[in-house]
C-alpha positions in Angstrom: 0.0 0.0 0.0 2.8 2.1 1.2 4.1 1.7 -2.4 1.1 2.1 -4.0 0.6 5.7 -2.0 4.2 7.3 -3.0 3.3 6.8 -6.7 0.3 8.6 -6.7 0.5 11.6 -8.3 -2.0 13.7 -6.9 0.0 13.4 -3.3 2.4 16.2 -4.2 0.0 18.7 -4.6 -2.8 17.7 -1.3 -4.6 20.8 -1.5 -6.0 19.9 -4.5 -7.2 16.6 -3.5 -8.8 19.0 0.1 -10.6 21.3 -2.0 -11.9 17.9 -4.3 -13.6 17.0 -0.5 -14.8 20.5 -0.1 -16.6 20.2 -3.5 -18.0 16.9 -2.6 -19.1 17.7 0.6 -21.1 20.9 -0.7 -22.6 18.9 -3.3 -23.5 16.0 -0.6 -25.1 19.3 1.6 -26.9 21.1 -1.2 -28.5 17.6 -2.1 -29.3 16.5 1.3 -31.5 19.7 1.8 -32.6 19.3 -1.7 -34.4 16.1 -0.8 -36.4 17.5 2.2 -39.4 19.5 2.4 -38.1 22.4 2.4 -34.9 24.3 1.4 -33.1 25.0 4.6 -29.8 24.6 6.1 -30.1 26.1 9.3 -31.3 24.0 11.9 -31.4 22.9 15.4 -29.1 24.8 17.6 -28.1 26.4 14.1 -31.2 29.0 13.8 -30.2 30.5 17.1 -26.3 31.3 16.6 -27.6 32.6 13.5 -30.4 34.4 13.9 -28.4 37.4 14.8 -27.4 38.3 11.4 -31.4 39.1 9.7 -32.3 40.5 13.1 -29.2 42.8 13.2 -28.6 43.6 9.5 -32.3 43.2 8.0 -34.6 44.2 11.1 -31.5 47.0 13.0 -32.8 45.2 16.5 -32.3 42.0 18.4 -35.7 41.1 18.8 -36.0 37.4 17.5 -39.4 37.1 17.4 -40.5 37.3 13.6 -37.2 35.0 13.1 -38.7 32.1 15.6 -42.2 32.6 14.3 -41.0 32.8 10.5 -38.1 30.6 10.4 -38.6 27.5 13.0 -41.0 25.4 10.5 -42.6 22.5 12.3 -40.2 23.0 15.7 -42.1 26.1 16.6 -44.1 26.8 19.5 -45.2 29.5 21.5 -43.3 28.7 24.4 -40.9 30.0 23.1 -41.1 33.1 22.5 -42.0 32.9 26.9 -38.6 32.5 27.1 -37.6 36.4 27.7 -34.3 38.2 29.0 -34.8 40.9 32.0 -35.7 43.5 30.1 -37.9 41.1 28.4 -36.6 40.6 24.6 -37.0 36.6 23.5 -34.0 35.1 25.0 -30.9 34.1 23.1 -28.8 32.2 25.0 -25.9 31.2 21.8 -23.1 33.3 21.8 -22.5 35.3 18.5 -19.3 34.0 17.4 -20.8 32.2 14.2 -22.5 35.5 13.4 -19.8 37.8 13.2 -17.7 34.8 11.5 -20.3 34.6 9.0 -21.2 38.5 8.6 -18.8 39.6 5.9 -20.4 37.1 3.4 -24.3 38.2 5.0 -23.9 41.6 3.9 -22.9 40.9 0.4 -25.8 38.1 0.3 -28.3 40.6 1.5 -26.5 43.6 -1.0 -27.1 41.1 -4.3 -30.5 39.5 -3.0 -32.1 42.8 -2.5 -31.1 43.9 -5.8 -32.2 40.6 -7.4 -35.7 40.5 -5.4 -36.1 44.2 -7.0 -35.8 43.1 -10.8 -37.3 39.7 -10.2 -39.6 40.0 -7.8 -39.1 36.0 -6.8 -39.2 34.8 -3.7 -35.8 32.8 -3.8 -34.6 35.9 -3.3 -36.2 37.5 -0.9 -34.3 40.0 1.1 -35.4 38.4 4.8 -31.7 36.4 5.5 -33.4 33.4 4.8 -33.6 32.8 1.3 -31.1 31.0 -1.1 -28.6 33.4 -1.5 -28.2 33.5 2.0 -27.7 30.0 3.1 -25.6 29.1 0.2 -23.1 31.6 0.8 -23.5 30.8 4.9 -22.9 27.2 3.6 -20.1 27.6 1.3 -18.6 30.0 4.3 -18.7 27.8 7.0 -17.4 24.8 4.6 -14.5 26.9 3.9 -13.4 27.7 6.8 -13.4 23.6 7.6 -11.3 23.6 4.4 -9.2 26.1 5.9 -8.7 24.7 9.1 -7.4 21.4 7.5 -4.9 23.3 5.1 -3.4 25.1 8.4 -3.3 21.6 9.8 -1.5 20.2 7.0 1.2 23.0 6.7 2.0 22.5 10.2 2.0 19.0 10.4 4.7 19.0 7.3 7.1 22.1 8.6 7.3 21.2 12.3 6.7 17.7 12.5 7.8 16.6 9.7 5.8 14.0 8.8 5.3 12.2 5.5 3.2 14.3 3.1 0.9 11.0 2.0 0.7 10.4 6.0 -0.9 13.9 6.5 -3.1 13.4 3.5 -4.6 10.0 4.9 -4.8 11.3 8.5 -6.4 14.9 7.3 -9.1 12.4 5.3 -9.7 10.0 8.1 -10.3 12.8 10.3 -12.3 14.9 8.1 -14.3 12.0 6.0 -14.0 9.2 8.8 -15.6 10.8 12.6 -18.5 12.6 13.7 -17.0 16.1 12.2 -18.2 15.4 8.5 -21.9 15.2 10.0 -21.6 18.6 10.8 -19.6 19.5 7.7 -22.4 18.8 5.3 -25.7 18.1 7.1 -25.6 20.4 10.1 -23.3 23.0 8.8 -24.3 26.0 10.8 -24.2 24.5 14.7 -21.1 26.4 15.4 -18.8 23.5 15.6 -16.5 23.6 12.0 -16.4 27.4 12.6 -15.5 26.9 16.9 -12.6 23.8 15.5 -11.4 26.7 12.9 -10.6 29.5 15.3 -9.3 27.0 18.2 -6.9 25.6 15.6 -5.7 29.1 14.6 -5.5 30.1 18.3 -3.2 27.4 18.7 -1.0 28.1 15.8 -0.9 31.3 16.2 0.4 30.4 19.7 3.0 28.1 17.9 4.1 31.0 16.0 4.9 33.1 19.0 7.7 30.7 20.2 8.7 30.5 16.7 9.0 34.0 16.8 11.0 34.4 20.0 14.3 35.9 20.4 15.4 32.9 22.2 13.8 29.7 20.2 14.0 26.8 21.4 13.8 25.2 18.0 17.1 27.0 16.2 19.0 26.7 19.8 19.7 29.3 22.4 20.2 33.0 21.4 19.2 32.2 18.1 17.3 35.6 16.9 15.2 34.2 14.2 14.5 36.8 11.1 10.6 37.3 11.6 11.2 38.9 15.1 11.1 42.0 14.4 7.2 41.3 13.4 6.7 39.5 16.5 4.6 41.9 18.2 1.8 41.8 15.5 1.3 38.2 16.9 -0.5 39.5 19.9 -3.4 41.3 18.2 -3.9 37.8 15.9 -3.6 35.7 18.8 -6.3 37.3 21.1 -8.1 38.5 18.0 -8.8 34.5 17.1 -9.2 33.7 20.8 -11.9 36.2 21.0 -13.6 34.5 18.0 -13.4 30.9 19.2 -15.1 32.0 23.0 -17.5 33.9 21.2 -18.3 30.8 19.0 -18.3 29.3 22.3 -17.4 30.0 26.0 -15.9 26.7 26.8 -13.3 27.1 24.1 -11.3 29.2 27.1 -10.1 25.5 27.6 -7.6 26.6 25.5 -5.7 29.5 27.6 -2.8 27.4 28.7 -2.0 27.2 25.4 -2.4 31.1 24.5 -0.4 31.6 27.8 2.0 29.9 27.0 1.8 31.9 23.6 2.1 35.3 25.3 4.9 34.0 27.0 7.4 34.1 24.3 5.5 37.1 23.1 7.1 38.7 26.2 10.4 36.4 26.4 13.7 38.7 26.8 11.8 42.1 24.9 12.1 45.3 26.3 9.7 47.7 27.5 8.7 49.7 24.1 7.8 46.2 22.4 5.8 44.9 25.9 3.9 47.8 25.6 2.9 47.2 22.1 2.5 44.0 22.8 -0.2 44.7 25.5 -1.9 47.5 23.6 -2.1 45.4 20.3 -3.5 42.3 22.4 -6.4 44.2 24.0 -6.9 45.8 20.4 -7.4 42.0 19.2 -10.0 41.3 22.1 -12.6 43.3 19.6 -15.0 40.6 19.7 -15.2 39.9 23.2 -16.5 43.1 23.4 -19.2 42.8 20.8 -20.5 40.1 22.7 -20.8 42.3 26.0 -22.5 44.5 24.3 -24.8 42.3 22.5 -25.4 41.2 25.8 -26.3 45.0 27.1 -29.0 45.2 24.1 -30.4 41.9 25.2 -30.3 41.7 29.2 -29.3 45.5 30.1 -26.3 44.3 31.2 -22.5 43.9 30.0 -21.9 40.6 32.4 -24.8 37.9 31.5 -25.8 34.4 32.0 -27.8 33.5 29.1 -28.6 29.6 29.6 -30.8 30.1 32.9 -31.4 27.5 34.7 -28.9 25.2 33.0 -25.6 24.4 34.4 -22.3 22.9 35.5 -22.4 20.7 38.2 -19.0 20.6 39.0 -18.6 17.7 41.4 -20.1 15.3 39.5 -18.5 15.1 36.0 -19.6 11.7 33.8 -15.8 11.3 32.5 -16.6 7.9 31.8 -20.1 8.4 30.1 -18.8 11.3 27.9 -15.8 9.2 26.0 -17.6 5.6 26.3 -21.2 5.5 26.6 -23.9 4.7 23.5 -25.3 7.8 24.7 -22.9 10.3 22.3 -20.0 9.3 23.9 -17.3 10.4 21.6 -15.4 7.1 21.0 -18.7 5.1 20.8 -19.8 7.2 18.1 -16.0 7.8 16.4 -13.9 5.1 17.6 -11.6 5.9 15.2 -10.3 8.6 17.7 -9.5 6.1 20.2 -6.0 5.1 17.6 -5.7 9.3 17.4 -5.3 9.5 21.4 -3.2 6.7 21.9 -1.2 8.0 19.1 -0.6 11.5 20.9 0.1 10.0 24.2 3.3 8.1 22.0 4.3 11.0 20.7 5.0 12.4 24.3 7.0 9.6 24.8 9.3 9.6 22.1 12.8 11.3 23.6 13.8 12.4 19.9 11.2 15.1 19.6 12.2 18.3 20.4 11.6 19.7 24.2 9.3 22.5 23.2 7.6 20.4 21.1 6.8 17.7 23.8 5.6 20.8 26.1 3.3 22.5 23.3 1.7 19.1 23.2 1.6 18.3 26.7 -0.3 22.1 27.1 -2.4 20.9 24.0 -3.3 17.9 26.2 -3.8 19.7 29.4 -6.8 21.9 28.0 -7.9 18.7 25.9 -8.7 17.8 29.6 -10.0 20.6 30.8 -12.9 20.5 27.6 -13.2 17.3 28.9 -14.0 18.1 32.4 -16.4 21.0 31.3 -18.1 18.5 29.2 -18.3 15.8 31.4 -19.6 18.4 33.9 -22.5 20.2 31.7 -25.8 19.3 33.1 -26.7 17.5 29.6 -23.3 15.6 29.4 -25.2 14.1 25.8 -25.9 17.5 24.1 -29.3 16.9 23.6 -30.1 15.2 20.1 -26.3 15.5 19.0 -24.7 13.2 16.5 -21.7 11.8 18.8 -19.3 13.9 21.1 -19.7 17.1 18.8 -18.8 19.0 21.8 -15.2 17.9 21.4 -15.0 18.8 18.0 -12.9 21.7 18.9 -10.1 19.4 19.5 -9.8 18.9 15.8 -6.5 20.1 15.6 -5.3 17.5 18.0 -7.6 14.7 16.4 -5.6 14.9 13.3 -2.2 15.3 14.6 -2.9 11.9 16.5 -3.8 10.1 13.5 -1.0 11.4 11.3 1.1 10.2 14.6 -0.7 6.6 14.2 -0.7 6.3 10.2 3.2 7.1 10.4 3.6 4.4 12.9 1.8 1.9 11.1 4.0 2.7 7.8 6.3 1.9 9.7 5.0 -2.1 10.5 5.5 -4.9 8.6 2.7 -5.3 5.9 0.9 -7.9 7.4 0.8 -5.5 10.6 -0.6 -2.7 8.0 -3.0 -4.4 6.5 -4.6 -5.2 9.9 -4.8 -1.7 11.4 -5.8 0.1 8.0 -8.7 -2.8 8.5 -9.7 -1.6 11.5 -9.5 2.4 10.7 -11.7 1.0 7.4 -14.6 -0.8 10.3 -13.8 2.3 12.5 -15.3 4.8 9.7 -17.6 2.4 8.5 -19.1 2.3 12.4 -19.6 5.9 12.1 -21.5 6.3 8.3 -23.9 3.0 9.7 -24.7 5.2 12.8 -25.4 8.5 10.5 -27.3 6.6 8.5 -29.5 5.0 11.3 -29.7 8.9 12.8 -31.0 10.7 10.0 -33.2 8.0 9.2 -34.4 7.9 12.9 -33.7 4.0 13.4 -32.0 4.8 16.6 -33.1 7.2 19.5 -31.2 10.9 19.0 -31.4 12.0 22.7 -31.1 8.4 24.3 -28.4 5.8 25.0 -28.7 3.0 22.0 -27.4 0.5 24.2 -27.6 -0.5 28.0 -24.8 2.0 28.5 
C-alpha cells in the first residue's frame, strides 16, 4: 500500500485533493437539503447562533421574534417566544461567534438579494436572511473555513513535524471523512462546531508562531534571533483576535488559555519595554470581539456581564468522564472510535525522547486543556448535548484529532505489511461504524437524545 501511495501523483500537490472534498461535501449538503421539504440549512441549535445576522442587518434590532415565528417550520411553538431576558426581549442564549464569522459574506448576500428580489420580484430571493442566497453563501462560508482549518493543519503537520506528506493526507481524510465532524460538515453546517474547531486551531497556531518567533527559540538553539522577530509583536493582536472569535463561537473554548499563555509567554520572552507595551496594547486591540459580545449582551439583558442559559448548568462535582468518552449515549469514542487510535497515538508521541523539548511541552499544554474541555463537558448538566450526533462538543479538538492520527498512520508505515493491512482494516470498520450510525440517525432507526445500548 505504502508503495502504492508514493506513486500517486496527486500526493504532491494535497490541496487539491482538500478542495476535491470540499466540493463533494457541498454537493453531498446542497443535495441532502434538496431532498427534504423544504430548502433550509439552518437547523437545530443552528437558527439561534444565526439568527443574529437578519435581526441585526435586515430588522436593525435583536428582537428574535419574527425569526422564531418565520423561520422555525414544524419545531415552533409559543413557548418559546415565553422565554424572555430581563428587560424582556425573547431570549438568546448562543453566543455570537458564528454571526460575526459569517457576517462579511451576510452583507454581500443581503446587497445582491435585494437587488435581485427588485428586478425579479421571486421569492428565492427574498431580502429576509433566509432565502437562497443566503444560506448558500453561509454554507459555502462555513465549509470553507473547515477547508481552511485542514490546510493550516496540513502545513504544520509538514514544517514542524515533519511528517510524510501521503501520512498527513490519509490522517487529514480519516479525520475529516472518517468521525463525527463530516456530520456537521455537510448536514448540520451551521451549529457552530467547524467554525468553533477553525478558530481554536488558529488560536493554537498562532500560539505556535509566537515561540517561533521568539528571540530565544528553542527550536534554532539558544540565542538564536530568528529573522521574523522583528514582526513578533503583530502576533499578539492575531492571537487574542482568534481567541476572542473561538469564545464567542463558544465560551468553553477558554479551555484553551494554557496554550495562549503559553503563547504570550514568548511574546514577552527577553523584549524590552517599548515592544511589551505594544504587545499589550495590540493584544487588547485584538480582544474586539469579546466586546461585541458584552454589548450584545447589554441590548439583550441590560447588562455587560450575562448568563444566558438560565437555569442550565455545571455541576461541577459530579463530571460523567466515563459516560462522555464511552457511553452509547454520544459518547465520543462510541460514536467515532476511530479517535481512540488518534489518542493513543498522541500519548506516543509524548513519549518519544527524539522530539524536540518545546515540542513535547506545546503538546503536553495541548493535552492539558484537551482535559480541561473534557472536564467541562463531562460536567454540563446535559453531558449528551441533547439530540447530537456523537461527542460534537469535542470537536474543537480537531487540531489534536488529526495530529494523532497522522502520529498513528506514520507508525503503522512503519510495520510490517501484514501489521498494515490489519490496522488500515480496523481504521476501514472504524469509519464504517460511524457512516452506519449517521445513517441510522438521519433516518431515525435509533433514538437521537437516548443511549442506544444498556450503556
Amino acid at each position: 500500500m505504502s508503495k502504492q501511495l508514493n506513486g500517486y501523483d496527486f500526493i504532491k500537490d494535497r490541496i487539491k485533493i482538500y478542495f476535491f472534498i470540499f466540493l463533494c461535501f457541498l454537493g453531498l449538503a446542497i443535495v441532502s437539503v434538496i431532498l427534504k421539504k423544504d430548502f433550509n440549512f439552518i437547523v437545530s441549535d443552528g437558527r439561534y447562533y444565526y439568527a443574529y445576522l437578519p435581526s441585526a442587518i435586515v430588522d436593525f434590532d435583536f428582537d428574535f421574534t419574527n425569526q422564531i415565528t418565520e423561520n422555525w417550520g414544524v419545531d415552533f411553538t409559543p413557548a418559546l417566544l415565553e422565554q424572555k431576558t430581563p428587560i424582556g426581549l425573547v431570549r438568546n442564549k448562543y453566543t455570537i461567534g458564528l454571526a460575526l464569522s459569517l457576517a462579511p459574506v451576510f452583507v454581500f448576500a443581503h446587497l445582491v438579494s435585494s437587488l435581485l428580489y427588485k428586478l425579479t420580484g421571486l421569492s428565492w430571493f427574498l431580502p429576509n436572511g433566509y432565502s437562497s442566497i443566503y444560506q448558500l453563501s453561509g454554507l459555502i462560508s462555513i465549509q470553507l473555513y473547515g477547508l481552511f482549518t485542514f490546510c493550516l493543519i496540513d502545513r504544520f503537520l509538514r514544517k514542524q513535524l515533519k511528517f510524510d506528506k501521503k501520512v498527513i493526507l490519509l490522517g487529514i481524510i480519516f479525520v475529516w471523512v472518517g468521525s463525527h465532524y463530516s456530520y456537521y460538515y455537510f448536514r448540520e453546517p451551521f451549529m457552530v462546531h467547524v467554525v468553533s474547531a477553525f478558530w481554536v486551531t488558529t488560536t493554537i497556531l498562532i500560539s505556535f508562531q509566537c515561540l517561533l518567533n521568539s528571540p530565544i527559540n528553542p527550536q534554532n538553539g539558544s540565542g538564536v534571533v530568528t529573522d521574523n522577530f522583528s514582526k513578533k509583536p503583530i502576533l499578539a493582536i492575531f492571537l487574542s483576535f482568534s481567541l476572542s472569535m473561538a469564545a464567542t463561537c463558544r465560551p468553553t473554548n477558554l479551555f484553551i488559555i494554557p496554550v495562549v499563555g503559553w503563547g504570550i509567554y514568548y511574546l514577552f520572552r527577553n523584549t524590552d519595554i517599548f515592544k511589551k507595551a505594544q504587545i499589550i496594547l495590540l493584544f487588547f486591540l485584538g480582544l474586539i470581539p469579546l466586546g461585541l459580545q458584552l454589548q450584545t449582551w447589554k441590548l439583550l439583558s441590560g447588562s455587560y456581564v450575562y448568563y444566558s442559559y438560565g437555569e442550565e448548568r455545571f455541576n461541577w462535582l459530579q463530571p460523567q468522564f466515563f459516560q462522555v468518552l464511552l457511553s452509547s449515549r454520544h459518547g465520543l469514542f462510541f460514536w467515532s472510535p476511530l479517535l481512540i487510535f488518534s489518542a493513543i497515538a498522541v500519548v506516543i508521541f509524548l513519549a518519544n525522547p527524539e522530539k524536540i523539548r518545546s515540542l513535547k511541552l506545546f503538546f503536553s499544554l495541548i493535552i492539558f486543556s484537551a482535559c480541561i474541555l473534557w472536564y467541562f463537558n463531562a460536567c454540563w448538566h446535559m453531558w449528551w448535548f441533547g439530540d447530537a450526533f456523537g461527542g460534537r462538543a469535542f470537536l474543537e479538538l480537531t487540531f489534536l484529532f488529526v495530529t494523532g492520527i497522522t502520529c498513528f498512520i506514520q507508525w503503522v508505515f512503519s510495520q510490517s505489511s501484514r501489521i498494515r493491512a490489519l490496522y488500515f482494516s480496523l481504521i476501514g470498520l472504524c469509519i464504517t461504524w460511524n457512516y452506519l450510525l449517521m445513517a441510522l440517525y438521519i433516518t431515525k432507526k435509533i433514538s437521537r437524545s437516548d443511549s442506544i445500548l444498556w450503556f
